[in-house]
C-alpha positions in Angstrom: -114.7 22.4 -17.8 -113.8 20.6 -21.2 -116.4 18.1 -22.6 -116.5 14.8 -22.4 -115.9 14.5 -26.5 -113.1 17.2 -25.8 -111.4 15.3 -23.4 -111.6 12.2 -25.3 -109.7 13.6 -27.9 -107.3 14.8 -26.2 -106.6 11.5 -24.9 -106.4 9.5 -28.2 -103.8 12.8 -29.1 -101.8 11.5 -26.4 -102.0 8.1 -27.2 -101.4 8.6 -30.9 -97.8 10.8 -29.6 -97.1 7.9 -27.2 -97.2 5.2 -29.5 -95.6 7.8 -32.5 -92.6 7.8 -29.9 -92.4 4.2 -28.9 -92.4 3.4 -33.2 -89.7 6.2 -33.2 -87.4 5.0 -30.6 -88.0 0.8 -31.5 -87.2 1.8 -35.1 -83.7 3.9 -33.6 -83.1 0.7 -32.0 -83.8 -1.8 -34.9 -86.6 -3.6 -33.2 -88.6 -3.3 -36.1 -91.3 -5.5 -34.5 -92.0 -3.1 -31.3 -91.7 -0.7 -34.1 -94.5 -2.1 -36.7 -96.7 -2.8 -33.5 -96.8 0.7 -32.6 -97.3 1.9 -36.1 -99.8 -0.6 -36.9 -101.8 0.8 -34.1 -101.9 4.4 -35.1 -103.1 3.4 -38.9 -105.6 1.4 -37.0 -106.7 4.9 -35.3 -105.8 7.0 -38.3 -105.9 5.3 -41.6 -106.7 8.2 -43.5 -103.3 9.6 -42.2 -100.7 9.3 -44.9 -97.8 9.7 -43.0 -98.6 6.9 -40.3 -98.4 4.0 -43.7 -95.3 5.7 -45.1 -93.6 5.5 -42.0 -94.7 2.2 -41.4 -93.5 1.2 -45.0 -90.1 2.3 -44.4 -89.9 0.5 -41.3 -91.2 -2.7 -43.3 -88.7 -2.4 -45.6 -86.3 -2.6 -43.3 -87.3 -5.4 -41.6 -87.1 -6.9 -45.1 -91.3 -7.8 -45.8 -90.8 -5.7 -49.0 -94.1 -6.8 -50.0 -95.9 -5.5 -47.1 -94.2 -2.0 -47.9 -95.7 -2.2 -51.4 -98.6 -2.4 -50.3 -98.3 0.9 -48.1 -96.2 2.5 -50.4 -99.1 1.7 -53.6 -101.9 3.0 -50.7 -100.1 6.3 -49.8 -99.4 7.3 -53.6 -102.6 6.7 -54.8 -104.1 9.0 -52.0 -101.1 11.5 -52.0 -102.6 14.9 -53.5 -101.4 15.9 -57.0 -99.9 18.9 -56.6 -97.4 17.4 -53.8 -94.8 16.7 -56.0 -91.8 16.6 -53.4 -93.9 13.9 -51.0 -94.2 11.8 -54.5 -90.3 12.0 -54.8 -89.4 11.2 -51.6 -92.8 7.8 -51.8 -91.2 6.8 -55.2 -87.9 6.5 -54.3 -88.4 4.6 -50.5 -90.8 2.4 -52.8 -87.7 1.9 -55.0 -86.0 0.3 -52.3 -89.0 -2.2 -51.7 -88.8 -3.0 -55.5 -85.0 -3.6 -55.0 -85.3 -6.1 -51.8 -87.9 -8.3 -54.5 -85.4 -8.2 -57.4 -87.6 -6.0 -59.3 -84.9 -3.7 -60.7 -87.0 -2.5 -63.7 -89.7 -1.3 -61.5 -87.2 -0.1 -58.8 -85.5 1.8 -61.9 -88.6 3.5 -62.8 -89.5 4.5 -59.3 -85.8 5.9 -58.9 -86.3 7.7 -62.3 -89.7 9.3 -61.7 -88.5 10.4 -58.6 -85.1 12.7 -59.7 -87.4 14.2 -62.1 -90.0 15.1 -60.0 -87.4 16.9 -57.7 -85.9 18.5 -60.1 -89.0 19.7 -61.7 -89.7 21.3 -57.9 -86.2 22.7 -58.1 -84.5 20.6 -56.4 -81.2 19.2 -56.7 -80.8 15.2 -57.4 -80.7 13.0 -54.2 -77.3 11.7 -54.7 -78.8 8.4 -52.4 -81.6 7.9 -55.6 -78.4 8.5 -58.0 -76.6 5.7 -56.2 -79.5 3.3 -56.0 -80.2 4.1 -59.5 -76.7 2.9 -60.2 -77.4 -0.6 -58.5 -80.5 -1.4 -60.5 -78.6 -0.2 -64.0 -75.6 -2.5 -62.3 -78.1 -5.5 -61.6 -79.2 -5.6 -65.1 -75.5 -5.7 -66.4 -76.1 -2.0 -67.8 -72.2 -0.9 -66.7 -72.2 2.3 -68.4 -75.7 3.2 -67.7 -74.5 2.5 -63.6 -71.1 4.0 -63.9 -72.9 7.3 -65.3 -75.7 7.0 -62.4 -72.4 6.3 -59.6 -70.4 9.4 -60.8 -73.8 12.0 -60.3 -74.2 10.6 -57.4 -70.4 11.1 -56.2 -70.4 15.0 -57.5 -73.8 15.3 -55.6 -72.3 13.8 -52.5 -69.5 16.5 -52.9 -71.6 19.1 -54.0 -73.8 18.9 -50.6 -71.0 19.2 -48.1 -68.1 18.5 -50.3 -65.5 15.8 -49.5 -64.0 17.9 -46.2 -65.7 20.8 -43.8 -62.6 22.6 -42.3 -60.8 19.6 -40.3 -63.5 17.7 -40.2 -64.7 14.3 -42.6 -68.8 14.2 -43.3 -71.0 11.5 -43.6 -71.4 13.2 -47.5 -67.2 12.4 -47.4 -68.5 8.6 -47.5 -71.4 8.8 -49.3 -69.1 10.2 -51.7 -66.3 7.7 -51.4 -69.2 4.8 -51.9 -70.8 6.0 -55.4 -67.0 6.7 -56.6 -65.8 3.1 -55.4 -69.0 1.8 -57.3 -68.1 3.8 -60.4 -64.5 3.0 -60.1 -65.7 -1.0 -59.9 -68.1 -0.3 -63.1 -65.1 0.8 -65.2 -63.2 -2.5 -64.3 -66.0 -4.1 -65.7 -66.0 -2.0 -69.0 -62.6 -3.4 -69.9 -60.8 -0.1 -68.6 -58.2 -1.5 -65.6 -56.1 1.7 -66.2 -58.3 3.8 -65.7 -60.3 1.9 -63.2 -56.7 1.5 -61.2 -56.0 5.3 -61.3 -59.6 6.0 -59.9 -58.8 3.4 -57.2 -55.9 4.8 -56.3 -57.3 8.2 -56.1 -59.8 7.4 -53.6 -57.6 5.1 -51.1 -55.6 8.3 -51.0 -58.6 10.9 -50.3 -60.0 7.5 -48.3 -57.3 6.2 -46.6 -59.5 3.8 -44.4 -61.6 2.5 -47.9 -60.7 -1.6 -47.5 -63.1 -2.0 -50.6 -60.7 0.2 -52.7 -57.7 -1.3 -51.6 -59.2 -4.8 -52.0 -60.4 -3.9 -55.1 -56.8 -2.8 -56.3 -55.0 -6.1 -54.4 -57.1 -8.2 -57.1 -56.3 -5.8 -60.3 -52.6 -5.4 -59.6 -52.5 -9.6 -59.5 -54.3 -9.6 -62.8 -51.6 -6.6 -64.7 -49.0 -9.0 -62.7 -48.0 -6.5 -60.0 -48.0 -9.0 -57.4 -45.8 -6.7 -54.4 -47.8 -4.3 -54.8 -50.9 -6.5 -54.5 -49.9 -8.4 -51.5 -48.8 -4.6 -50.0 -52.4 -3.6 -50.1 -54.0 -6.5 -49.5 -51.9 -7.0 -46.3 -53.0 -3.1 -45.7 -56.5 -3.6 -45.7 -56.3 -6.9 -43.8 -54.1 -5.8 -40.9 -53.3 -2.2 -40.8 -57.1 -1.5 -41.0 -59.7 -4.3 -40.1 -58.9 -7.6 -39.6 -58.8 -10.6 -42.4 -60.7 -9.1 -44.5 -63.5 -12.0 -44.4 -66.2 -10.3 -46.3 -64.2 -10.0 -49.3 -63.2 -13.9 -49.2 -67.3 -14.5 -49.4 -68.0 -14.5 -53.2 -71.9 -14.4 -52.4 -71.3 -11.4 -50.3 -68.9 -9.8 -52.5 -71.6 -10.1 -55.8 -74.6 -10.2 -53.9 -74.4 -7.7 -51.2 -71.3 -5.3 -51.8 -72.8 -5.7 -55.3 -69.5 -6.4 -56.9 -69.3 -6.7 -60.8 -68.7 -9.9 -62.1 -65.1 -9.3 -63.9 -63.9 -8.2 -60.5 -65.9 -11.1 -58.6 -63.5 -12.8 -60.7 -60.1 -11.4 -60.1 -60.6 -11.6 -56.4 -61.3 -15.2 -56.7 -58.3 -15.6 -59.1 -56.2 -13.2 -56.5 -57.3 -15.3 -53.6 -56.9 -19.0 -54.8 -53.3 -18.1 -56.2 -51.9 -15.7 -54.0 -52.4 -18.7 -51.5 -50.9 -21.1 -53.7 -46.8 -21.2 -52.2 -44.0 -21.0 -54.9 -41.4 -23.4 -55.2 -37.8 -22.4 -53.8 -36.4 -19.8 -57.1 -39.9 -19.7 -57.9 -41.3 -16.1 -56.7 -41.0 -12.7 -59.0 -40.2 -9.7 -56.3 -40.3 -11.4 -53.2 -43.7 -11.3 -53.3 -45.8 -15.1 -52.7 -47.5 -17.6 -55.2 -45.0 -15.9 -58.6 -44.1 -19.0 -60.3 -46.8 -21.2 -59.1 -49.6 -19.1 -59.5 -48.6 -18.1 -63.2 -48.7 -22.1 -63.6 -52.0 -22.2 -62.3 -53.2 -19.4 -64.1 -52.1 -21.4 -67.3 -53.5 -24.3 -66.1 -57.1 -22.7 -65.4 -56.7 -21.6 -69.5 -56.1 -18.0 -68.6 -53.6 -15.2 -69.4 -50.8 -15.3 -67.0 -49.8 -11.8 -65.4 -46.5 -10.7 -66.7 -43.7 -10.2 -63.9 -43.2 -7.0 -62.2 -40.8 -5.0 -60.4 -42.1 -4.8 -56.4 -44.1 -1.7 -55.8 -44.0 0.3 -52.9 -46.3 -0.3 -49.8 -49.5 1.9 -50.4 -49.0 3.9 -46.7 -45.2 5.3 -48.1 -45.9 9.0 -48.8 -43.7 10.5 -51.1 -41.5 13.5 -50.0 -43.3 16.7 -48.8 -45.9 17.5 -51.3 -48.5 20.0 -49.9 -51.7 18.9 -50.7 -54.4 22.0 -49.7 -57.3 20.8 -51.1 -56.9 17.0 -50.0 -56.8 15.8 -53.7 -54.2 14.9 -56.7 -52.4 17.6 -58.2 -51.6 17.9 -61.6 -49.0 15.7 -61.3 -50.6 12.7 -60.5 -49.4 12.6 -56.5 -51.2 13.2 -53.4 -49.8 12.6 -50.0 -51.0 12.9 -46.7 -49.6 16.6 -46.2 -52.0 19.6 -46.4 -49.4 21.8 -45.9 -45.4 21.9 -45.7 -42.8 24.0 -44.1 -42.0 27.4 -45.2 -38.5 26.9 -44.5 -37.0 25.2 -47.1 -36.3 22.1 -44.9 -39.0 19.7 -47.1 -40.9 19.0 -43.3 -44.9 19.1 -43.5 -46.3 21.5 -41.3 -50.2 19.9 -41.2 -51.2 16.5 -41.8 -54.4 15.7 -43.1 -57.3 13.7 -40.5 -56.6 10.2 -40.5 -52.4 11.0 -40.4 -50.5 12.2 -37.5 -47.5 14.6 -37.8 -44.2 12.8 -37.1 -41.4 14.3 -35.1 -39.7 13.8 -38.8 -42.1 16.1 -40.1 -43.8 13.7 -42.6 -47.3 12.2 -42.3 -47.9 9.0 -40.9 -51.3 7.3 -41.4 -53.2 6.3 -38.0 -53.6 2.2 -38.0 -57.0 1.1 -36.4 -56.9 0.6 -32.9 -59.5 -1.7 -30.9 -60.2 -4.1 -28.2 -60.1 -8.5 -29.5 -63.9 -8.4 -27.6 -65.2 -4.8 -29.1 -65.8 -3.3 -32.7 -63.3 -4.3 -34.8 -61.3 -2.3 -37.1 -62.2 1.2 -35.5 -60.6 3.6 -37.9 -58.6 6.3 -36.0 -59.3 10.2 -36.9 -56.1 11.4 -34.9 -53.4 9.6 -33.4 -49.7 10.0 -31.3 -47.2 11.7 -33.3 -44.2 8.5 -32.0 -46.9 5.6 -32.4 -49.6 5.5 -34.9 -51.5 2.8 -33.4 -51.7 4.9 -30.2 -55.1 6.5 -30.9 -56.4 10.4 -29.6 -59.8 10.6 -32.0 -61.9 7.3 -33.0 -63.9 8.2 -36.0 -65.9 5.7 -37.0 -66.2 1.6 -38.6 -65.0 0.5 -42.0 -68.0 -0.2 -43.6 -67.8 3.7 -44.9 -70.1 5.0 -42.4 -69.2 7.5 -39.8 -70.5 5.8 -36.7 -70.0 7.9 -33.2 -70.1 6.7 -30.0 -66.5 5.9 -29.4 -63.5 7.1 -27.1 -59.8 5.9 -26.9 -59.1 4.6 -23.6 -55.9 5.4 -21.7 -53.6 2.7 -24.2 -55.1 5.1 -27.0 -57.7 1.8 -28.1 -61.3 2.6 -29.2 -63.5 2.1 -26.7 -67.9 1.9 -26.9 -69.0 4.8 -24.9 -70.7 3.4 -21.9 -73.5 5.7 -22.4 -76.4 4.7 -24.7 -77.0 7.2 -27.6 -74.0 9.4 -26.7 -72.1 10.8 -29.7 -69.2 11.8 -28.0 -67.4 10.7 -24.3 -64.4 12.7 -24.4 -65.1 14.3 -21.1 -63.8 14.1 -17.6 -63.8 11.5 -15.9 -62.7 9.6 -19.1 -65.5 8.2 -21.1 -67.8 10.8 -19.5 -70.5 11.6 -22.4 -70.2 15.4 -23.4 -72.8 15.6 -26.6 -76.0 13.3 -27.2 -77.3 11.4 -30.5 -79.8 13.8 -32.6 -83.1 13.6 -30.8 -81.4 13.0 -27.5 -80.8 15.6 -24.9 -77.8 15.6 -22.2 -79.5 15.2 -19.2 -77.5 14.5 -15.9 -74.8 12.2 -17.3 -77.1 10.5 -19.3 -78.6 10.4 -22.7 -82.6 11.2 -23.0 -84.6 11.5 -25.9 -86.4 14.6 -26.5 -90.1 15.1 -25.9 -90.5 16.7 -29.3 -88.8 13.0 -31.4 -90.4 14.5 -34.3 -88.8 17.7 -35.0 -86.3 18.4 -31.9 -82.2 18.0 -32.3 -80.9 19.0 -29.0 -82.6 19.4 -25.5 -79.8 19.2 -23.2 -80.8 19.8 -19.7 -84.3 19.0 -19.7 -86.1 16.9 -22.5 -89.5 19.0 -22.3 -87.3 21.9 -23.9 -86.3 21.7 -27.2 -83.0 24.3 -28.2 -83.0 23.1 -31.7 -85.2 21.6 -34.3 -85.3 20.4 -37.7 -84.6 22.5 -40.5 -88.0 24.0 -41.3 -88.8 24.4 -37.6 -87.8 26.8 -34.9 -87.9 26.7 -30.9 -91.0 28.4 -29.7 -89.3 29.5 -26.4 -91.9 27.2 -24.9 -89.7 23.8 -25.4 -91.8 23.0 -28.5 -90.6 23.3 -32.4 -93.3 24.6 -34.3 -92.9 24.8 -38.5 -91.8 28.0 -40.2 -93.8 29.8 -43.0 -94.2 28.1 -45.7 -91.4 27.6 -48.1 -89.0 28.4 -45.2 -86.3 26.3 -43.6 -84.6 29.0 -41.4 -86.7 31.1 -38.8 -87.2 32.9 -35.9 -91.1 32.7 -35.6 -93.8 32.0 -37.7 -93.6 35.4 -39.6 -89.8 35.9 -39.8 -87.9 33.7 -42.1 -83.8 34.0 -42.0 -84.0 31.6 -45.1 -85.9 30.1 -47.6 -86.3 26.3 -49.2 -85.4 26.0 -52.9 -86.4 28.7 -55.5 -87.8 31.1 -53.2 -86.3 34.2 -51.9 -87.0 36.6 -48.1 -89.1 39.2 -49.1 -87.5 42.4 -47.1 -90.6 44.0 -46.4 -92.6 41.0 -45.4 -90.0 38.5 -43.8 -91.9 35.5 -45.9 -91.1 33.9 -48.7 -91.5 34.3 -51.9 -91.2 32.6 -55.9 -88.3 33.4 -57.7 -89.0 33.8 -61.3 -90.2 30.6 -63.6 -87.2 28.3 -64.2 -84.6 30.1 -61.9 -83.1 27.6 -59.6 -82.8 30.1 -56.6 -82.5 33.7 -56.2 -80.9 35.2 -53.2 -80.3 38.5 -53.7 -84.0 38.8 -54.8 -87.1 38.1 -57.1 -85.5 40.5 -59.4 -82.2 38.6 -59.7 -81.7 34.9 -60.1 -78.2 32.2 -59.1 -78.9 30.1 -62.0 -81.6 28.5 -64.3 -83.1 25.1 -63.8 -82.2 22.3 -66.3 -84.1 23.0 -69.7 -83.7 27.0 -69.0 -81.2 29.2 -70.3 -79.9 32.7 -68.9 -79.0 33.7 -72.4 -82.8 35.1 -73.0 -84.4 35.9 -76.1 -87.4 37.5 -74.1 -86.3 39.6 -71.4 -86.8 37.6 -69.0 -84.1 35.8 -65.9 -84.4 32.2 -67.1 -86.4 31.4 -70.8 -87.3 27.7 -71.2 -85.2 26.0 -74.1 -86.9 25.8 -77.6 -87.0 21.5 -77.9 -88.9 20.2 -75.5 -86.6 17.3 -75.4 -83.5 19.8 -74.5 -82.1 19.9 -71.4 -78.6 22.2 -71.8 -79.2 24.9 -74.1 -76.8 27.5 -72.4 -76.0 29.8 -75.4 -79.6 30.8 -76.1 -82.9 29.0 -76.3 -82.1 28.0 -79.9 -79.3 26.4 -79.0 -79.6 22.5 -77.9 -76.2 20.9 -76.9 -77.8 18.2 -74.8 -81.2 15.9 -74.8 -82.3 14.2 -72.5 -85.8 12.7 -73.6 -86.8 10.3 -70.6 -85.8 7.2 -72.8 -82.4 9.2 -74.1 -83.5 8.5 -77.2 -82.5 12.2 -78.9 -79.7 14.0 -79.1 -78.6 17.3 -80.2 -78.5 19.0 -84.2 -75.5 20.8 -83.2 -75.8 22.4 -86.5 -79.6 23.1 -86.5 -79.8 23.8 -82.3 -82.6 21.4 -81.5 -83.0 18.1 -80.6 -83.5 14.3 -83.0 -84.4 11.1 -82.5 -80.6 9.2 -82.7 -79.1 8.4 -86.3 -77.7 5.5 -85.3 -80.2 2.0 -85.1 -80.3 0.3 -81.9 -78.5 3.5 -79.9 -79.6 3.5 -76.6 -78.0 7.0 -75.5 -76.8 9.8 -77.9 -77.9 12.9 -75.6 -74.5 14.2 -77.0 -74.9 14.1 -80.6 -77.7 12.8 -82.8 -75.0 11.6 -85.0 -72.4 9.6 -82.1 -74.0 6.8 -79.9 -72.8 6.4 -76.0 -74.0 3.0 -75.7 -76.5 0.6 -77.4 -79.8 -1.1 -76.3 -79.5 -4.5 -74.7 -78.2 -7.0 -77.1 -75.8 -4.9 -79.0 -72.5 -3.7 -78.4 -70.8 -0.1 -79.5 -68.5 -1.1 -82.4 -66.2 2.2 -82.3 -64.6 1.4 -85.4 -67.1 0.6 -87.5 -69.5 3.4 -85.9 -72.5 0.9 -85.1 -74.5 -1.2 -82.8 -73.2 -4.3 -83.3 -75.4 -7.6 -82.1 -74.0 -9.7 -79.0 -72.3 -12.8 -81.0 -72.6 -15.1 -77.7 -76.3 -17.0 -78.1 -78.9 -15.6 -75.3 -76.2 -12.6 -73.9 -78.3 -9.9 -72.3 -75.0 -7.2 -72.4 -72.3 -7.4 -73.7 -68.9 -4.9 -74.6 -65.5 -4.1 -75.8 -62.8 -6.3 -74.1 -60.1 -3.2 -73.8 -57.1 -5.5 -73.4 -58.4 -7.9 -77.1 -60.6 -5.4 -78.6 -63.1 -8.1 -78.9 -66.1 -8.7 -77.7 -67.4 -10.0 -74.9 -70.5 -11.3 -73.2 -70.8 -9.6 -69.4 -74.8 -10.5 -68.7 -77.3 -13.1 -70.1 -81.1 -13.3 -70.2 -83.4 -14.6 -67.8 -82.9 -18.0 -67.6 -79.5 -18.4 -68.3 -76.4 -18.5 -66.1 -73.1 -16.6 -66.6 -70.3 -19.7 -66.7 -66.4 -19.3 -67.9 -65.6 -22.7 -68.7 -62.0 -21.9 -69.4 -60.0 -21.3 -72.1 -62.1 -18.8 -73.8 -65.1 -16.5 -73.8 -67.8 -17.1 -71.1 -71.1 -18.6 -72.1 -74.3 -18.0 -71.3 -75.6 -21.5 -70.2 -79.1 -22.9 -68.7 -78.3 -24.1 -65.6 -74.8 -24.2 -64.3 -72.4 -26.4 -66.8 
């Protein structure tokens, strides 16, 4: 019979899994207060336990009291062992996120940094989440090249995890993807490069087709190059073919604040939005198109540059003739339509449409509208639709706010409907709106959704709760309803000494089943410890030594490909080196007051705060506008410009020129 300490413990174990499961299911809900209660509790019990504050930091975080999650976040770090790099990471960049809710975005920055180079030192590859968040701080301190550079890493390593499509099927990486490419897209607006900035746009409404932001975004830049047909065509898009008025982007504190919109394109919405509404006089409108006479007055009137006239575009859903499109992006020709793949017949008919486009009976692609009920979720976008009525709907997909977000059917009028049961992920079955696969962490159970015994670590437990049939990566099912953790190092197993696969830079040992090291500075190795898939950043394959991966010579380098002697790229924490490409190693840059020249020693990609890239003189030149912060190349004047101003002091136009950096609000 167990002792009376034994069976004490086992009861506070059963307590501290109870109210582990209560936090667990409160947080699922959003009722972060049920939540903090229950994880207050278990530090109470356990307040040497690490993971009990980190938990309860990300929960605080959420529930906005960012100082409170310091406060865990500072607690756990301090006590967090040295050697567990990855835990470090992962604290760093969730206390990032605390630093951001406070306005802190030097101290957010930091946290973001430290943490992509403590995963990558532990062989990981960048979270493309940090990358993005990383871009909003550089975009919060008016650093636009800095954030453009941090969006783009972040789209390639959205696309790089699952890519942008998984055989028919869109990811939640697809939007993760879109996001950081909208936010570098927005970034290069406010560099001074609308071309460009337009083309991008353009490119992802057509990989995006449900992406209001993007065809918002482009409503207000073809207004300001004077293009108002094709302005109004995707503004009336976004605003009725997709959701519905578009409000958010009518709400300049949302729009800067919240969408975290750059202030150039802050601006042409509100220019797009004032005019657009303003009605021309009879004889008075350029391409049919409303507000062409009157709103180049007012643009003169406000003492800036009118937009020249413009032949009417075409509406942004017209797909061009068949053009097969494979790969779901723009050819070499500049087009993309909705067509993976045309006809073999000669007769110009597409044969499969992408998702989000039905096949016509014409044999061209037509893309789905959204389809919803006045008193549910607005602007459902529709996955698959009828092939005679694209509002019809056959596969809802998700919201608009470029998350994937299940739990949705079309009814028998083909409109997106909530599934009636609570955590289902899919009620496709019969009868209609019967739920056929549960939420992760919930099981199917009878007809309804119940969450798993194991919250921690179980995915699916269909049937009966108490079993678990699939866990987290780096557990398996123990046949016994539990998931218990594989070896060490491994993600993928059968037991607790047979791994399938391993985590990071380790490899299957054949004749052990475990895992194993590959060698120093390879990035993985899976056809063994004697072969290697790549070298880590600051490595080199092209050895001097004999050996798989040999670190580069500067310890600044970070890309020294054709041998160890042979720097092409720095990246000294500050980015204050860059390569010798004569001499192979890495110096401090050439050129005063260069903030980046990981390129070449001798080049500068942008300049510390204050100064500005002159190109043609080939210097850092100083911000001319009194207390500017940032400041850059106008590409339409060539001059410069002011785009952020110190602490202190407001960013005003007052018309008719540059803006100024005022105290207060003039």
């Amino acid at each position: 019979m167990p002792s009376a300490a034994a069976a004490s413990s086992a009861s506070a174990a059963r307590q501290r899994q109870e109210l582990q499961a209560a936090a667990a299911a409160a947080y699922a809900n959003r009722d972060f207060d049920a939540a903090l209660a229950a994880l207050d509790e278990l530090v109470r019990q356990e307040p040497q336990e690490l993971r009990w504050r980190e938990m309860r930091a990300q929960a605080l975080v959420d529930a906005k009291n960012f100082n409170g999650a310091l406060d865990d976040f500072d607690l756990t770090l301090k006590r967090l062992p040295a050697e567990a790099q990855v835990d470090r990471a992962r604290l760093l960049s969730g206390r990032g996120l605390a630093y951001e809710g406070l306005g802190d975005w030097p101290a957010a920055l930091k946290d973001y940094n430290e943490a992509l180079q403590l995963a990558e030192a532990a062989g990981q590859l960048p979270d493309p989440y940090v990358l993005n968040s990383r871009g909003n701080c550089h975009s919060s301190l008016g650093e636009w090249r800095r954030a453009r550079e941090s969006y783009l890493a972040a789209a390639e390593g959205f696309q790089r995890a699952s890519g942008f499509r998984y055989g028919r099927s869109t990811t939640p990486r697809l939007d993760g993807a879109v996001f950081a490419a909208s936010n570098a897209a927005l970034m290069l607006a406010q560099l001074g490069d609308e071309e460009g900035a337009v083309r991008e746009m353009q490119s992802i409404a057509r990989k995006a087709p449900g992406s209001v932001d993007m065809r918002a975004a482009l409503a207000a830049l073809y207004w300001r190059q004077g293009q108002e047909a094709a302005a109004e065509a995707e503004w009336n898009f976004a605003c009725t073919s997709i959701t519905t008025g578009c409000s958010k982007y009518q709400d300049q504190d949302w729009l800067q604040r919240i969408r975290r919109w750059p202030p150039i394109m802050c601006q042409y919405m509100r220019d797009f939005l004032a005019l657009r509404s303003n009605p021309a006089p009879a004889g008075g409108s350029s391409g049919g198109s409303r507000g062409g006479g009157a709103a180049r007055a007012a643009f003169r009137d406000a003492g800036l540059a009118a937009p020249a006239d413009s032949a009417p575009a075409p509406a942004p859903s017209a797909l061009p003739p068949c053009i097969e499109n494979p790969d779901g992006i723009e050819g070499d020709d500049g087009t993309v339509g909705g067509c993976r793949n045309c006809t073999t017949d000669g007769s110009n008919r597409c044969a499969v449409c992408w998702d989000f486009y039905t096949l016509t009976p014409e044999g061209t692609c037509a893309l789905c509208k959204a389809s919803s009920k006045p008193e549910g979720p607005q602007a459902m976008i529709c996955m698959a639709c009828d092939s005679t009525n694209a509002s019809r709907c056959t596969n809802c997909n998700g919201d608009l706010s470029g998350e994937l977000e299940y739990g949705f059917y079309p009814d028998a009028d083909g409109v997106c409907i909530k599934c009636p049961v609570d955590k289902c992920m899919r009620c496709d079955g019969e009868p209609l709106g019967a739920c056929t696969k549960c939420l992760q962490g919930w099981g199917l159970v009878g007809s309804k959704c119940t969450q798993c015994k194991d919250s921690e670590h179980c995915t699916r437990c269909d049937g009966d709760a108490a079993k678990c049939q699939s866990c987290l990566w780096g557990f398996f099912p123990d046949g016994q309803g539990r998931c218990t953790a594989c070896p060490a190092n491994c993600g993928n197993c059968t037991s607790t000494s047979a791994c399938l696969e391993c985590m990071g830079a380790y490899t299957v040992d054949p004749a052990t089943k475990l895992c194993v090291a590959c060698a120093p500075g390879c990035s993985g190795c899976s056809e063994g410890v004697d072969t290697c898939d790549g070298c880590d950043s600051g490595y080199t394959a092209n050895t001097t030594d004999g050996s798989l991966c040999q670190r580069c010579a500067d310890p600044h380098c970070t890309v020294c490909g054709a041998g160890p002697s042979q720097c092409t790229i720095c990246d000294d924490p500050d980015m204050q080196y860059g390569p010798d490409l004569q001499q192979g190693d890495c110096k401090l840059c050439a050129i005063e007051h260069c903030a980046n020249c990981q390129e070449d020693y001798t080049s500068c990609r942008w300049c510390v705060d204050g100064f500005w890239w002159n190109a043609k003189e080939g210097k850092c030149t100083p911000c001319q506008t009194p207390n500017c912060l940032t400041c850059a190349t106008n590409g339409d004047t060539g001059l410069e410009e002011c785009n952020a101003c110190k602490d202190g002091f407001d960013f005003f136009d007052h018309g008719g020129g540059s803006p100024k950096c005022t105290k207060g609000k003039a």
